[in-house]
ZAMARGU-4260 file (C-alpha; in steps of 0.2 Angstrom, whole numbers, plus 5000, padded with zeros to 4 digits):
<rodrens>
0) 4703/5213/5073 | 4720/5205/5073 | 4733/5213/5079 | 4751/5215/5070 | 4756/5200/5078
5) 4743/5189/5072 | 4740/5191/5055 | 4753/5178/5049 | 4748/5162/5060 | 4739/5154/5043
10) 4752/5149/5032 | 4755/5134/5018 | 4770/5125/5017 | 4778/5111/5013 | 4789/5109/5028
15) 4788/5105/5046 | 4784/5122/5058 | 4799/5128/5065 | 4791/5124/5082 | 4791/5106/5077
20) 4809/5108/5070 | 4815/5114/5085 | 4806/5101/5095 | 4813/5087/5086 | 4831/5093/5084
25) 4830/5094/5101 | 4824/5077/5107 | 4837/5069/5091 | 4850/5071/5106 | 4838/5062/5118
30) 4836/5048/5106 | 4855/5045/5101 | 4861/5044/5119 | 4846/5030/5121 | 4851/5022/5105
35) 4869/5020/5112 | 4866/5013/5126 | 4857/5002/5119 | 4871/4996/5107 | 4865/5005/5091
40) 4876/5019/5085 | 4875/5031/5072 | 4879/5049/5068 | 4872/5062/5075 | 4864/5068/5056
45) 4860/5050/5053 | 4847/5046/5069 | 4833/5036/5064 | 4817/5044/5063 | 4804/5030/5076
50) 4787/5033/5078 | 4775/5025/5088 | 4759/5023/5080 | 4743/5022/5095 | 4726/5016/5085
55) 4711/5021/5092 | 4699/5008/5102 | 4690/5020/5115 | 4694/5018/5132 | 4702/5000/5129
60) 4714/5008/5119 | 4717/5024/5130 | 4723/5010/5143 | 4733/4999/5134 | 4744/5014/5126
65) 4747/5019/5144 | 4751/4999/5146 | 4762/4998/5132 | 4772/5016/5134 | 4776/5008/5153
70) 4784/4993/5143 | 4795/5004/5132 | 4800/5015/5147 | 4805/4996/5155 | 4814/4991/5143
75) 4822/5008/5140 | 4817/5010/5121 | 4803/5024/5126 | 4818/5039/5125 | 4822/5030/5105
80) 4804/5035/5100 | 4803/5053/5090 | 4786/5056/5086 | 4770/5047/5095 | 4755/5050/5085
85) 4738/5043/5091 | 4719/5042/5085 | 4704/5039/5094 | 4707/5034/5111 | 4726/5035/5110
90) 4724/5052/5109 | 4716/5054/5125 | 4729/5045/5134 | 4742/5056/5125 | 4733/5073/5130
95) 4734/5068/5148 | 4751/5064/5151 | 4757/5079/5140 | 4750/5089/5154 | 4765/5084/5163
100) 4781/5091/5155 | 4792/5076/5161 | 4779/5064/5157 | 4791/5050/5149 | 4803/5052/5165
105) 4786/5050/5178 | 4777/5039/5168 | 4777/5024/5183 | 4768/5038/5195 | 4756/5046/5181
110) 4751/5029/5178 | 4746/5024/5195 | 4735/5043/5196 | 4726/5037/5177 | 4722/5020/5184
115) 4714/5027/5200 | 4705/5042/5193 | 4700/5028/5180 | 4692/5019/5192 | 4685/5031/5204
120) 4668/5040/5194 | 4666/5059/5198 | 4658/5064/5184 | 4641/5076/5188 | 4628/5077/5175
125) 4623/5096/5182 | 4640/5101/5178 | 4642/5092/5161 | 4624/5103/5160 | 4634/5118/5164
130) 4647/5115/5152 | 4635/5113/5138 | 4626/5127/5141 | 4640/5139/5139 | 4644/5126/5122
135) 4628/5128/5115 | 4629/5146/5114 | 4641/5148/5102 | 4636/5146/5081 | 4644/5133/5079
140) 4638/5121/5091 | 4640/5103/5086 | 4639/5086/5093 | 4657/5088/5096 | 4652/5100/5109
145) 4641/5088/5117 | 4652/5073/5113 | 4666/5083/5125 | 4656/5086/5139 | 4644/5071/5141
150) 4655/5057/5136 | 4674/5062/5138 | 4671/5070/5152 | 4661/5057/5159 | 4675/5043/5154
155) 4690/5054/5158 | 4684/5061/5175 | 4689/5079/5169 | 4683/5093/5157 | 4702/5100/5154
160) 4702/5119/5151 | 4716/5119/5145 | 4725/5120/5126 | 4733/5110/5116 | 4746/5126/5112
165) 4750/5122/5131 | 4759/5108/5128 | 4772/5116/5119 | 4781/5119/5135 | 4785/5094/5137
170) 4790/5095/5120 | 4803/5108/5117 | 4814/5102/5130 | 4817/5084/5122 | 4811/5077/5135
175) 4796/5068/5127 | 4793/5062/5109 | 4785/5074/5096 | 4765/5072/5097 | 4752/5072/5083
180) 4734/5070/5086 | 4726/5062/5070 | 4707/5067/5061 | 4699/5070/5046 | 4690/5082/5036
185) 4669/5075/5036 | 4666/5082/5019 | 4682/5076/5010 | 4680/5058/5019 | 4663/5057/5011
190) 4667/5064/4994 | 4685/5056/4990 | 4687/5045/5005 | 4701/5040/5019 | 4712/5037/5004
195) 4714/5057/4997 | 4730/5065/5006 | 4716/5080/5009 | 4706/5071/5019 | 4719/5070/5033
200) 4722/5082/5048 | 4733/5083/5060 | 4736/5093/5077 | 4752/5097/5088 | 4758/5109/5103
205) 4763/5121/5089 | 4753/5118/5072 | 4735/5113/5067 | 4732/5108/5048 | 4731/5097/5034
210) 4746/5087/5033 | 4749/5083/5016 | 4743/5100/5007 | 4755/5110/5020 | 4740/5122/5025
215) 4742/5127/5042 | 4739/5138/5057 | 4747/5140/5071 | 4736/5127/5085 | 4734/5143/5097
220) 4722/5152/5084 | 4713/5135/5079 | 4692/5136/5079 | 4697/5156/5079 | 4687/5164/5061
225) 4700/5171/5051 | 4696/5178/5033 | 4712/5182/5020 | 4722/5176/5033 | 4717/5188/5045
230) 4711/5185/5062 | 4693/5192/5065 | 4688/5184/5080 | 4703/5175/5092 | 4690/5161/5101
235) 4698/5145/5111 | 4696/5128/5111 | 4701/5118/5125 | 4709/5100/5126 | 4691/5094/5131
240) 4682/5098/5116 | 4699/5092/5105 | 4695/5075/5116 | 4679/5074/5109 | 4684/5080/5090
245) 4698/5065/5090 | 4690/5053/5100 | 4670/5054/5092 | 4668/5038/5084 | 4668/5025/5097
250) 4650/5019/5092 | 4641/5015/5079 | 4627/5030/5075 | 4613/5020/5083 | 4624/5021/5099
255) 4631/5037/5099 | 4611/5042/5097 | 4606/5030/5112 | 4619/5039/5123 | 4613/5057/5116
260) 4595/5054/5120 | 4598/5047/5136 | 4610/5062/5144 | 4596/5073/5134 | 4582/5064/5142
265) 4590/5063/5161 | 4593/5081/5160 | 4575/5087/5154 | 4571/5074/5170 | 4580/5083/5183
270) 4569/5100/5178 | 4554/5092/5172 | 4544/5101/5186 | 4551/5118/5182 | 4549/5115/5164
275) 4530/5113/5165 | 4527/5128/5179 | 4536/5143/5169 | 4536/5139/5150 | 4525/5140/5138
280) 4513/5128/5129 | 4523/5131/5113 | 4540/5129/5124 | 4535/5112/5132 | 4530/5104/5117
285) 4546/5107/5108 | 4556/5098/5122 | 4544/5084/5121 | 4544/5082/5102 | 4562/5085/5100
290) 4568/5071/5110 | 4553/5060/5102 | 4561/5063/5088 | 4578/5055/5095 | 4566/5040/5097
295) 4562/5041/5079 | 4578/5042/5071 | 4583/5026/5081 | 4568/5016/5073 | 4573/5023/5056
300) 4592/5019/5059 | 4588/5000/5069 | 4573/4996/5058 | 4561/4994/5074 | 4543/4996/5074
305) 4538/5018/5075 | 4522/5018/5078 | 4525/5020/5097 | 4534/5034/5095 | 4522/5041/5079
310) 4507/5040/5093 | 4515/5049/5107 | 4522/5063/5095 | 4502/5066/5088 | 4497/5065/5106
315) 4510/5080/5110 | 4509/5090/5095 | 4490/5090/5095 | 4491/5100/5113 | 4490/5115/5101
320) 4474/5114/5092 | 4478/5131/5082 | 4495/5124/5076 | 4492/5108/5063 | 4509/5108/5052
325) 4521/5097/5061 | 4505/5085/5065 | 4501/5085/5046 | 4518/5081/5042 | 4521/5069/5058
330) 4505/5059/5050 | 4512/5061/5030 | 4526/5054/5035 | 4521/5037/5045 | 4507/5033/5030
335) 4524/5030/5019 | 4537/5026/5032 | 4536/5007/5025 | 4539/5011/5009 | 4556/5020/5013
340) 4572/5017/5015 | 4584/5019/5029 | 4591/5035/5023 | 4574/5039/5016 | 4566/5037/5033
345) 4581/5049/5041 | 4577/5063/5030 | 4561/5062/5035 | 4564/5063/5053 | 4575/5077/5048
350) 4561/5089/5038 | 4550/5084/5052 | 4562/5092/5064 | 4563/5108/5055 | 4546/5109/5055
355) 4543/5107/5073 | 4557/5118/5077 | 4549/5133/5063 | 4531/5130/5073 | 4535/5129/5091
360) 4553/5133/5095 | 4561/5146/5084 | 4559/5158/5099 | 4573/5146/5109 | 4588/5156/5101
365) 4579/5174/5103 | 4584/5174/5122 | 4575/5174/5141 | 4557/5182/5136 | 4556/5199/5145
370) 4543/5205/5156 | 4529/5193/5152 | 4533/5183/5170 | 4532/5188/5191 | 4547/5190/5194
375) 4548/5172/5204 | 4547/5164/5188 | 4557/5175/5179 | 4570/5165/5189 | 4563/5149/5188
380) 4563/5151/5168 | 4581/5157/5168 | 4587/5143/5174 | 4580/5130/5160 | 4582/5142/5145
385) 4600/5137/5143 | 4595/5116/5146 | 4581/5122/5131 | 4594/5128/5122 | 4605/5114/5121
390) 4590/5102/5118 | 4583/5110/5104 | 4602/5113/5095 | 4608/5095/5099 | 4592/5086/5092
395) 4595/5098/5078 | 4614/5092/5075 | 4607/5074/5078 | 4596/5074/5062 | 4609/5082/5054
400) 4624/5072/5058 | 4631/5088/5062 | 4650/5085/5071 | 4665/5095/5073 | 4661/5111/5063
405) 4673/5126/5068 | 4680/5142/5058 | 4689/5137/5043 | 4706/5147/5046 | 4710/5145/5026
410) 4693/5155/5020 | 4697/5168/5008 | 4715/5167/5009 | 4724/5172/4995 | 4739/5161/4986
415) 4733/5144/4995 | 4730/5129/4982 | 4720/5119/4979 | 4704/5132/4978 | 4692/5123/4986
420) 4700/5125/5003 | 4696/5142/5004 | 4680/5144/4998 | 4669/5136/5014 | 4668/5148/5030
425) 4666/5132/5039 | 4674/5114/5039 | 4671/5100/5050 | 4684/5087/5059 | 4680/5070/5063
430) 4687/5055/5070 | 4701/5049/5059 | 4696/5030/5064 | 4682/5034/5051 | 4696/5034/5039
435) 4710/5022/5045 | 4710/5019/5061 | 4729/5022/5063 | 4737/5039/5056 | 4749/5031/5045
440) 4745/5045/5032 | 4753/5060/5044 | 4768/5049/5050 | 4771/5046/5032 | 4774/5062/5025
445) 4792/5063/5015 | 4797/5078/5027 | 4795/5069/5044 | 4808/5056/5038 | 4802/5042/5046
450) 4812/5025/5048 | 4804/5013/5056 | 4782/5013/5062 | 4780/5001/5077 | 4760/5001/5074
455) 4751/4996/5091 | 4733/4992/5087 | 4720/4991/5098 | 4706/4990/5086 | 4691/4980/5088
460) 4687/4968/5076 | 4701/4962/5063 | 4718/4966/5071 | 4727/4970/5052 | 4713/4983/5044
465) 4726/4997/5049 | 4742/4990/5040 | 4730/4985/5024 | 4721/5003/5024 | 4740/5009/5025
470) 4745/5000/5011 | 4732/5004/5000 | 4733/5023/5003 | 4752/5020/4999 | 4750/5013/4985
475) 4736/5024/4979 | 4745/5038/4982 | 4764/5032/4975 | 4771/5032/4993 | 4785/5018/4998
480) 4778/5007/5010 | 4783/4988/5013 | 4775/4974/5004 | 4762/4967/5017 | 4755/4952/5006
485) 4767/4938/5009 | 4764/4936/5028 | 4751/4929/5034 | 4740/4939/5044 | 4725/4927/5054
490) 4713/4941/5059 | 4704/4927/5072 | 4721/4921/5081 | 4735/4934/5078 | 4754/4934/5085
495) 4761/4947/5095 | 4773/4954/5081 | 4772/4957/5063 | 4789/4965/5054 | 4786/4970/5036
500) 4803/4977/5029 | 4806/4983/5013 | 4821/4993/5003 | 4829/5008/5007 | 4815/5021/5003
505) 4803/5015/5014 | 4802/5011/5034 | 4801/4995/5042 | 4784/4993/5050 | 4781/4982/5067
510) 4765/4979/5070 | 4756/4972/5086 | 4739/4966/5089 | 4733/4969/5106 | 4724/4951/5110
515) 4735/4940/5102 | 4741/4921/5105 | 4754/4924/5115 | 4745/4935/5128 | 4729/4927/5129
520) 4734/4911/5119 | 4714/4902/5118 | 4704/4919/5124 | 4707/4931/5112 | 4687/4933/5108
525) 4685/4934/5126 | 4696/4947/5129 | 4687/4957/5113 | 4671/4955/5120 | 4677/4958/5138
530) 4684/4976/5134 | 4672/4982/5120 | 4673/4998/5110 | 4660/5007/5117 | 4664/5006/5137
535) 4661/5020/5148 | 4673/5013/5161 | 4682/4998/5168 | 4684/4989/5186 | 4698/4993/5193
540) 4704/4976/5191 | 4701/4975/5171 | 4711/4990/5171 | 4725/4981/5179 | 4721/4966/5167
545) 4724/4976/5151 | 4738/4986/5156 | 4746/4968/5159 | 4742/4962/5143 | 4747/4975/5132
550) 4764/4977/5141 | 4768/4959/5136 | 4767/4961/5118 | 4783/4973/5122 | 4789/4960/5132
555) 4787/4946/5123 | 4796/4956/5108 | 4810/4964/5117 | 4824/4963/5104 | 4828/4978/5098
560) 4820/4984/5082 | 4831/4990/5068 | 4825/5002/5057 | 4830/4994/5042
</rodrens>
């Protein structure tokens, strides 16, 4: 139970947290001395609010935030900034330079250790194995989980233990600017979409919550299960796993899946021998048919030809000649698999799952079977049960499309409107690229006070789908933001710089494309298919590349920015 000291961490308000006060009034006297000496003066209560904005992009855009925060440091502009806020793949760069407290005043070093631990691969599958069998204990296990420890950890060449609360510690000072780490709720998103205020949620060192209804909880107890605002269980989420919960839509669903079944599949490799020595018949045909069924969702998702698969999952589910349900089912559903649709044909796979997991693997979550084995294979068995585990509960979350599901810190709590927040003892966070792929919503909240956006996108496809989703949210939701309609905006040959002012109640917004004609005047498609979305790494060499190019869009625009 909670202590005395714990019960108030979940509160709603409209206003900033103090810690975030603090911060900020702090780093105001770092960004006034910057200002002057770069011939802009104003009062000390008059500062203007700057905000970079990082979009997400995956690693590409990881990189080229580092590239263009190097820029602003050169050109002595980075100790102007007050808040950075990042989605996606921003976000990972921003959670590892916050692990340095001084990051802003050692950026040139940092840089130099990103780009060569970048470069240099030391992931290991067995200890990504390791990591997800401790995950995949807990009830809420999620392709989060999985996300954190297979692919962050394979493109960042670390699983970070530590928490985002820890970070605290490089912002309090004024040292750095003020950070906030962008996603959304899944459910909203489907329901209302990116354009509802409650679909936003936003993370810093101090506060974890949604933005624009002021329901928060202090980021320490995040993922912890609280009921009528009382903590119940303290449990800890480290920056790994809040990599993977901002940064978990870098493919399309066919290739997150590809991904899944390949780690899945390389895993159940490495102890394939074991698996068939110790387990039982009912055991090994679960693992086979539950990464069939990975198979099987790809054909229902790409529209390929299942009857591959079909015949390999009969072959294994009729190993049990007493067991016919699942094969039953398996055969129902290929009979009017071409009759259905996509989403038909995922449902399917879905029930088909339950089904198989009801039949032959609902003893997985009961623990190690007792006394039934010589003790040699007692051994032997103990050390797959946990690889079982994670099999069976990540195929499950597949056919689900289950991501991101943690404690709901608002359930039951009294006084917090509106009602629905409180009434689900779960909710689950997702990439806010799903929504806009820039957190123009949390930067644009009336108490943060912002003056001018300088929006760095390093978005695949069109270059300007940020600032439209922006100003449509804006305008949906009655919020001053510049009129974006009378430039013209070439998706397939951008400039460096975009400036869209408008009056007094709103900020000024410059915004720059990453591959642009003035950086790579002529290859701008070649550049967008030479550093991809959904890219596990880079040559060293590509790395250098990109930091270059998205340094000379500062560069190229050093004036000096007015906020109005």
């Amino acid at each position: 139970m909670a202590t005395k000291d714990e019960v108030h961490h979940v509160h709603q308000s409209p206003g900033l947290s103090e810690g975030e006060v603090k911060a900020t009034h702090k780093r105001r006297e770092k960004v006034l001395m910057c200002l002057e000496t770069l011939g802009i003066y104003c009062e000390q209560n008059n500062v203007p609010n700057i905000v970079v904005l990082g979009s997400g992009g995956g690693l590409r855009a990881m990189i080229a935030l580092l590239g263009t925060l190097m820029e602003l440091k050169k050109q002595n502009f980075l100790d102007a900034v007050m808040y950075l806020c990042g989605v996606s793949g921003s976000t990972w760069c921003m959670s590892l330079l916050y692990e340095n407290g001084k990051w802003s005043e050692k950026l040139m070093s940092l840089e130099e250790e990103l780009c060569e631990s970048l470069s240099n691969s030391s992931w290991h599958l067995g200890k990504a194995e390791e990591y997800l069998e401790e995950l995949s204990k807990d009830e809420n296990y999620s392709l989060t989980d999985f996300w954190a420890a297979c692919f962050v950890y394979q493109i960042l060449q670390q699983f970070d233990e530590n928490e985002l609360a820890d970070h605290s510690e490089a912002v309090e000072t004024g040292v750095n600017p003020y950070p906030i780490y962008a996603a959304v709720d899944k459910e909203k998103l489907s329901e209302k979409g990116g354009n509802f205020p409650g679909t936003w949620f936003e993370f810093t060192p101090h506060s974890a919550g949604y933005t624009a209804l002021g329901a928060f909880v202090s980021t320490r107890y995040f993922g912890s299960e609280f009921e009528k605002g009382n903590l119940k269980k303290k449990k800890k989420k480290v920056l790994c796993y809040m990599q993977g919960l901002w940064g978990s839509a870098i493919g399309s669903m066919e290739e997150n899946i590809k991904f899944i079944r390949d780690i899945l599949g390389r895993l159940v490799q490495l102890r394939l021998r074991t698996l068939f020595v110790v387990l039982e018949r009912d055991t090994v045909i679960a693992c086979q048919a539950n990464l069939l069924l990975l198979d099987l969702q790809l054909c229902a998702i790409s529209g390929s030809d299942p009857k591959e698969v079909f015949e390999k999952l009969r072959s294994v589910l009729s190993d049990d000649k007493e067991k016919t349900a699942s094969i039953k089912l398996c055969t129902a559903i290929h009979n009017t698999w071409a009759m259905k649709t996509r989403e038909e044909r995922m449902a399917s796979c879905a029930e088909l799952g339950e089904q198989i997991e009801k039949e032959f693997g609902g003893h997985l979550g009961q623990g190690i079977p007792q006394g039934k084995l010589p003790p040699s294979q007692a051994v032997l068995l103990g050390s797959v049960w946990g690889l079982l585990r994670v099999v069976s509960k990540t195929v499950q979350c597949v056919l689900t499309w289950k991501w991101g599901t943690t404690h709901n810190f608002l359930y039951k709590s009294p006084n917090i409107k509106p009602s629905y927040l409180v009434e689900n003892k779960i909710i689950s966070l997702i990439d806010a690229g799903l929504a806009i792929n820039s957190a123009y919503p949390l930067v644009l909240q009336a108490q943060r006070q912002t003056d001018l956006i300088i929006s760095f996108d390093f978005s695949s496809g069109d270059p300007f789908e940020t600032i439209k989703k922006a100003a449509s949210y804006c305008q949906e939701n009655h919020i001053p933001f510049p009129n974006i309609k009378d430039q013209k905006m070439d998706e397939n040959n951008p400039s460096d710089c975009y400036i869209f002012r408008g009056d007094k109640s709103c900020p000024t917004v410059m915004h720059f494309p990453l591959f642009n004609n003035v950086n790579c005047s002529g290859e701008i498609e070649d550049y967008r298919k030479r550093f991809s979305t959904f890219r596990m790494s880079f040559p060293g060499e590509a790395i250098k590349d990109l930091l270059k190019k998205a340094g000379l869009n500062r560069t190229h625009r050093s004036r000096r920015p007015s906020p109005k």
